[in-house]
Short mmCIF file of the C-alpha atoms (twelve columns), coordinates in Angstrom:
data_MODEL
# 
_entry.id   MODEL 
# 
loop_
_atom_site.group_PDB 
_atom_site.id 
_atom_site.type_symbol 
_atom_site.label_atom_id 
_atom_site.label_alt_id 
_atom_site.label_comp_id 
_atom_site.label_asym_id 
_atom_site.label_seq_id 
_atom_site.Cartn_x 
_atom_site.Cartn_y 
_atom_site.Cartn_z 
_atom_site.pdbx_PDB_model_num 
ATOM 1   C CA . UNK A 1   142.380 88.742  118.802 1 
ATOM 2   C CA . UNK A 2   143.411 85.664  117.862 1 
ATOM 3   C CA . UNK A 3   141.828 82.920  115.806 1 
ATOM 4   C CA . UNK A 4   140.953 80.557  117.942 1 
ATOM 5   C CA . UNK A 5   139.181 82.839  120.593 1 
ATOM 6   C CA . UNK A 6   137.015 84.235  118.244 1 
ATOM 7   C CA . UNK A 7   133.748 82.346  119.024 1 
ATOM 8   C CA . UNK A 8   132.291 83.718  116.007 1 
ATOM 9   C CA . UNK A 9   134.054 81.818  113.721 1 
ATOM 10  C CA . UNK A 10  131.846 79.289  111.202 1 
ATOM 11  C CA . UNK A 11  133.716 76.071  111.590 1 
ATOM 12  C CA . UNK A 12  134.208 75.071  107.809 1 
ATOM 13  C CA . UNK A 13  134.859 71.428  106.965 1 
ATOM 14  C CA . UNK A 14  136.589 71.168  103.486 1 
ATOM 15  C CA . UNK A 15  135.590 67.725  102.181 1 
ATOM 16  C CA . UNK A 16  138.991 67.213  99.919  1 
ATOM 17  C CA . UNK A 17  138.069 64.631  96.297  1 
ATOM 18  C CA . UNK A 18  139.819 61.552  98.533  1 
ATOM 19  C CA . UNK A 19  137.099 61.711  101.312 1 
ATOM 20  C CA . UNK A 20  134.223 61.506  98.733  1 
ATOM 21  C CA . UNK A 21  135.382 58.918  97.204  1 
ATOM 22  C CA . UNK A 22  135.699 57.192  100.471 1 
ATOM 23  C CA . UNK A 23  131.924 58.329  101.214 1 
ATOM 24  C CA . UNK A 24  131.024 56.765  97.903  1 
ATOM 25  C CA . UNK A 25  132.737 53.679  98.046  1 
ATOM 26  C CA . UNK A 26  130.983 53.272  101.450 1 
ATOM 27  C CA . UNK A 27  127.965 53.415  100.104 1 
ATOM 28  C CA . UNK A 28  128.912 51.633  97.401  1 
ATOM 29  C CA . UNK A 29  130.059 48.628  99.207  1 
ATOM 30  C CA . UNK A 30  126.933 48.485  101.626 1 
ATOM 31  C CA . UNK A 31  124.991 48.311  98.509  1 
ATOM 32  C CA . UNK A 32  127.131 45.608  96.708  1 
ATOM 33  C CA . UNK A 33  127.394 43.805  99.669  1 
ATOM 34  C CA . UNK A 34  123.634 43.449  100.377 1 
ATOM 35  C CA . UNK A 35  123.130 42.679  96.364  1 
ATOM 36  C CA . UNK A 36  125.837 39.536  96.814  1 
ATOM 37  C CA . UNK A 37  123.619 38.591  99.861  1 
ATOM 38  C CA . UNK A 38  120.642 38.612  97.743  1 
ATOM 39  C CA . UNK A 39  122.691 36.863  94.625  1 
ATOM 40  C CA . UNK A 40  123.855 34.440  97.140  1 
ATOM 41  C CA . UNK A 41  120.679 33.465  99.023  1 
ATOM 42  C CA . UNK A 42  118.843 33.310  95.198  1 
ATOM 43  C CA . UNK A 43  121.926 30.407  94.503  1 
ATOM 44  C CA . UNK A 44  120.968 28.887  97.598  1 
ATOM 45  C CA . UNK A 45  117.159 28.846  96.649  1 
ATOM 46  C CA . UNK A 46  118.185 27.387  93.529  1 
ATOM 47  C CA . UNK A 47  120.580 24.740  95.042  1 
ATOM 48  C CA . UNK A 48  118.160 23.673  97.266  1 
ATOM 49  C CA . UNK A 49  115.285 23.184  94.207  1 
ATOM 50  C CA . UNK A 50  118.179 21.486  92.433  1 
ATOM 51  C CA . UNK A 51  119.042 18.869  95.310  1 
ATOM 52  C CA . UNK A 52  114.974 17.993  95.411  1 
ATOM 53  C CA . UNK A 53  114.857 17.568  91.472  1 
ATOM 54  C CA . UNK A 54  118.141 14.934  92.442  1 
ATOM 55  C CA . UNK A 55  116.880 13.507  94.622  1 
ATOM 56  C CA . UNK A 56  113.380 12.387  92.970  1 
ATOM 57  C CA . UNK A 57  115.420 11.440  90.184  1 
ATOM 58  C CA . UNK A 58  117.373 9.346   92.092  1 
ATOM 59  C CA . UNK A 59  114.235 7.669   94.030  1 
ATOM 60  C CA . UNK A 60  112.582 7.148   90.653  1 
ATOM 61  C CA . UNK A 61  116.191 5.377   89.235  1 
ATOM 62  C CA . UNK A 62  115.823 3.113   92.370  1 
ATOM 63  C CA . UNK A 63  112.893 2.195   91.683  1 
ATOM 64  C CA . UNK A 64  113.172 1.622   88.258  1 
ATOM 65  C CA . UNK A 65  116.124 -0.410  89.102  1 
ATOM 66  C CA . UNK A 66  113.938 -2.300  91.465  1 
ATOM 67  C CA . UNK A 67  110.713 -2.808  89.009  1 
ATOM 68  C CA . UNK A 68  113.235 -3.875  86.733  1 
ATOM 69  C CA . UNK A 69  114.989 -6.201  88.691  1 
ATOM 70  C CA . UNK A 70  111.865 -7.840  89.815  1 
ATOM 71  C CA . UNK A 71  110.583 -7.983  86.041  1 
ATOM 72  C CA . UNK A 72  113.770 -10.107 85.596  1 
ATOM 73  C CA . UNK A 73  113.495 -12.462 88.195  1 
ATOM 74  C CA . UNK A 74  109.796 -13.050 87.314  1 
ATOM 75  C CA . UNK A 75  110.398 -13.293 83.296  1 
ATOM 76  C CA . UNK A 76  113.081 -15.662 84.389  1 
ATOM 77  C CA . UNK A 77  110.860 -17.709 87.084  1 
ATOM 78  C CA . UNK A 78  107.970 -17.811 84.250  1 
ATOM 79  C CA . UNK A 79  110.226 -19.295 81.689  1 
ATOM 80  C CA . UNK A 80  111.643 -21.961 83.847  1 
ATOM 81  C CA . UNK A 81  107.617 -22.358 84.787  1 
ATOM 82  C CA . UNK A 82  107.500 -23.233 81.437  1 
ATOM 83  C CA . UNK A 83  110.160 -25.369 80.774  1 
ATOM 84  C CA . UNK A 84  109.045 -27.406 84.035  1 
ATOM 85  C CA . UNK A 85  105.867 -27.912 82.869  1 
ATOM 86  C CA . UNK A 86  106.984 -29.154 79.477  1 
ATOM 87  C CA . UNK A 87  109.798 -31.090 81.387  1 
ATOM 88  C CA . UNK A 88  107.183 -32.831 84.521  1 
ATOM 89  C CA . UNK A 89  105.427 -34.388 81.318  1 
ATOM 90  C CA . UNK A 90  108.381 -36.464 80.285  1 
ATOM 91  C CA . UNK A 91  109.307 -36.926 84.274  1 
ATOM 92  C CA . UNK A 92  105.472 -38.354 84.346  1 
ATOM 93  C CA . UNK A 93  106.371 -40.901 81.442  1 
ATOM 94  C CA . UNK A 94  109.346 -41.970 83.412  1 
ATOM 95  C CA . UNK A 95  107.791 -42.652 86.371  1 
ATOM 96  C CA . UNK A 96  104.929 -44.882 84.904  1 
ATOM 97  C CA . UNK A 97  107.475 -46.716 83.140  1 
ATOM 98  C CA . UNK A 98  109.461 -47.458 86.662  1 
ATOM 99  C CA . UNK A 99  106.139 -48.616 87.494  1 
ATOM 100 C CA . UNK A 100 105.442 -50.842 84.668  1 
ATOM 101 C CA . UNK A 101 109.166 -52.334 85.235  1 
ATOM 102 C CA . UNK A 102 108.468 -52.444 88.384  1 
ATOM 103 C CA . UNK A 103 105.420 -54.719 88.007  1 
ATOM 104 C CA . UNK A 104 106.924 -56.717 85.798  1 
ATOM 105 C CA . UNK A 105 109.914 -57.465 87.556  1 
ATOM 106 C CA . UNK A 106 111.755 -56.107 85.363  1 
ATOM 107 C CA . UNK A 107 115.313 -54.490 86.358  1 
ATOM 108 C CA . UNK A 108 114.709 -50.913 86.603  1 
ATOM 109 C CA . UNK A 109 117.944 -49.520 88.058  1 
ATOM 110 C CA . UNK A 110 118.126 -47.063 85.158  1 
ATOM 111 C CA . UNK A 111 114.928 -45.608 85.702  1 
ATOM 112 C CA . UNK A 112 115.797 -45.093 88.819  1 
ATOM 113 C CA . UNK A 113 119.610 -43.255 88.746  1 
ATOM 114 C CA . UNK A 114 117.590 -41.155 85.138  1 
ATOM 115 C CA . UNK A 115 114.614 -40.196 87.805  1 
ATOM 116 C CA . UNK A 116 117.111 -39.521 91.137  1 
ATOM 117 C CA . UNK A 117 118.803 -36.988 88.461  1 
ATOM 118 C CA . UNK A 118 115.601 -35.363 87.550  1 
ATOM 119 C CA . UNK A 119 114.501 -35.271 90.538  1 
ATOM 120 C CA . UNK A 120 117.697 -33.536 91.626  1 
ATOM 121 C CA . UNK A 121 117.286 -31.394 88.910  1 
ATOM 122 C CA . UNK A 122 113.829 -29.750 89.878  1 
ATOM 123 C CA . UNK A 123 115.233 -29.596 93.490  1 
ATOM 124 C CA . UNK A 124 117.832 -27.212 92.192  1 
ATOM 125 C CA . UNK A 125 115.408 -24.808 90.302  1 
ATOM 126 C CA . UNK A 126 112.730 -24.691 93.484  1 
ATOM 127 C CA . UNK A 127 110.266 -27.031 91.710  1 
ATOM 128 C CA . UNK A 128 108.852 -29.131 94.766  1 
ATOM 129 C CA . UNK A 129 106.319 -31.541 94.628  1 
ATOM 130 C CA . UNK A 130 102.825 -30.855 96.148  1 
ATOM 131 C CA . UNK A 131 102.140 -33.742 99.146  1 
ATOM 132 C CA . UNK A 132 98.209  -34.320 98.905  1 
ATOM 133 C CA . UNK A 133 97.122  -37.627 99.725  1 
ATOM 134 C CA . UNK A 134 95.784  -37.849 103.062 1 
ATOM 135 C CA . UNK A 135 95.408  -33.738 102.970 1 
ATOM 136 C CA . UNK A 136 91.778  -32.166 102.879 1 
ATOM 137 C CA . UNK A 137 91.260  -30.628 99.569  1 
ATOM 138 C CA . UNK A 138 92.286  -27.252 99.209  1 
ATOM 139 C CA . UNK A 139 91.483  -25.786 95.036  1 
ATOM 140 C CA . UNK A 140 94.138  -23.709 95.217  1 
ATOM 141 C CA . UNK A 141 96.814  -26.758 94.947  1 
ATOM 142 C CA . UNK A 142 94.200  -29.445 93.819  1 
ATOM 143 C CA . UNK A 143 92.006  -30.089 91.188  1 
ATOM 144 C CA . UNK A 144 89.510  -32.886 92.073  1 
ATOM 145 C CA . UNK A 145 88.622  -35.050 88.686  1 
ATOM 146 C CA . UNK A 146 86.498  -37.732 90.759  1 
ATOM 147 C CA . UNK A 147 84.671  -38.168 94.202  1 
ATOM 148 C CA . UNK A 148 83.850  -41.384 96.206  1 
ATOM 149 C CA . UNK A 149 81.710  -42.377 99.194  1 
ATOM 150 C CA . UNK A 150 83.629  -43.103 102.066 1 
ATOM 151 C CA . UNK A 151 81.806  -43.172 105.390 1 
ATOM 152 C CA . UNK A 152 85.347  -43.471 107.193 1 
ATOM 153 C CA . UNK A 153 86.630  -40.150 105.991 1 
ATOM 154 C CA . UNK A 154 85.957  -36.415 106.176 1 
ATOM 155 C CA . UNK A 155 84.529  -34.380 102.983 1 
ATOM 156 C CA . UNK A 156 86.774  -33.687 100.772 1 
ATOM 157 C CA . UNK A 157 89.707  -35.671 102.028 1 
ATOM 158 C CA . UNK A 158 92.568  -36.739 99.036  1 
ATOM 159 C CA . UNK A 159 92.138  -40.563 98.770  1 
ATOM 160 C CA . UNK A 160 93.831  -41.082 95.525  1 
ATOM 161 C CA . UNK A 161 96.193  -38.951 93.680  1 
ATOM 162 C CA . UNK A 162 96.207  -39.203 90.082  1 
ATOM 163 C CA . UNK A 163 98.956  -36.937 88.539  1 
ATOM 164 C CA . UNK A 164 101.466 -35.391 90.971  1 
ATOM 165 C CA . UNK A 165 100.894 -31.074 91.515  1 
ATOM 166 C CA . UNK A 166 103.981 -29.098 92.047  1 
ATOM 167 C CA . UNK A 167 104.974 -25.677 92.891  1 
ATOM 168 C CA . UNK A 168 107.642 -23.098 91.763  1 
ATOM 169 C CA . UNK A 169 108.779 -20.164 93.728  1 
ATOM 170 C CA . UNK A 170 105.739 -20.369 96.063  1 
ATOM 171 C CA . UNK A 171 103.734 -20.385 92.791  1 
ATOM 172 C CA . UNK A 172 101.195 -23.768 92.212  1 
ATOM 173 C CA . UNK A 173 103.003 -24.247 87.940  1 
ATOM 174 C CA . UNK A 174 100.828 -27.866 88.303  1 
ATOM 175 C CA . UNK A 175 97.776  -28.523 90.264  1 
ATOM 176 C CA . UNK A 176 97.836  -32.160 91.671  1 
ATOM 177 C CA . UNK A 177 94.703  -33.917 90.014  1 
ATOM 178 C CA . UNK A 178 93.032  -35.876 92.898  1 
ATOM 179 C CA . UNK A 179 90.382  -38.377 94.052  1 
ATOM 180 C CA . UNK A 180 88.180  -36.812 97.291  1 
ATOM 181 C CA . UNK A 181 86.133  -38.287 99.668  1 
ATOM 182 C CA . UNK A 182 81.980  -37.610 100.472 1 
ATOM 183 C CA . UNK A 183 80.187  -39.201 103.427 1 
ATOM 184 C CA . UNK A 184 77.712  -41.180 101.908 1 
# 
């Protein structure tokens, strides 16, 4: 009888050291491969916390940038305020002394060219004159120092205005001090 039609026979696999080891690193690599998908979905977690953390600090830098900015401009706008308030004085002193030449005939051609270049001046730093007379009183750009009885005119109409208002940057840096009307 010969080997192979003997159905008797045990079939016996003999596993030689190689095919472990190929077994083993099988498993082996299943096992480090799922671990390096963990690792890399954990770096992914962590890149994704580290983009938000960026990205707030980079709103909050913008905004800071902004705030600061803005603190600028206005530090800026409130010390030419300042100066323009300290500086419409003297421009007031000029003016009533154009007036007073003016009056008495006297050449005033100086005053004038000194006041054009004032006047300029304010222009270029956004200091603009508040028109009232005429206007109906409004206390957020006038400041009424007298009242008289008109019968002609509406309340509170500007008849007279005493010292010129003017505003800076949309800001009122001098109320214009005015007369108003009643009906009497």
């Amino acid at each position: 009888m010969s080997s192979e039609s003997n159905s008797d026979d045990i079939p016996i696999n003999v596993i030689t050291e190689n095919q472990t080891e190929n077994n083993e690193s099988k498993t082996d690599s299943k096992s480090s491969l799922k671990e390096l998908s963990e690792l890399l979905s954990l770096e992914k977690q962590k890149s994704s916390e580290y983009e938000g953390k960026l990205k707030l600090a980079l709103a909050d830098y913008q905004n800071l940038s902004r705030k600061t900015q803005t603190d600028i401009k206005n530090g800026v706008n409130s010390k030419i305020n300042e100066f323009a308030l300290d500086f419409l004085k003297i421009y007031d002193d000029f003016v009533r002394a154009k007036e007073v030449f003016s009056e008495s005939k006297v050449n005033s051609e100086g005053l004038d060219s000194i006041l054009k270049n004032m006047d300029s001046l304010l222009k270029k730093y956004h200091i603009e004159p508040i028109d009232a007379l005429g206007e109906i009183f409004n206390p957020n750009f006038h400041e009424a120092i007298s009242i008289i009885n008109d019968p002609d005119l509406d309340d509170n109409t500007i008849t007279k205005e005493i010292r010129k208002g003017y505003i800076s940057h949309e800001r009122v840096i001098r109320p214009t001090l005015v007369e108003i009307s009643k009906k009497g």
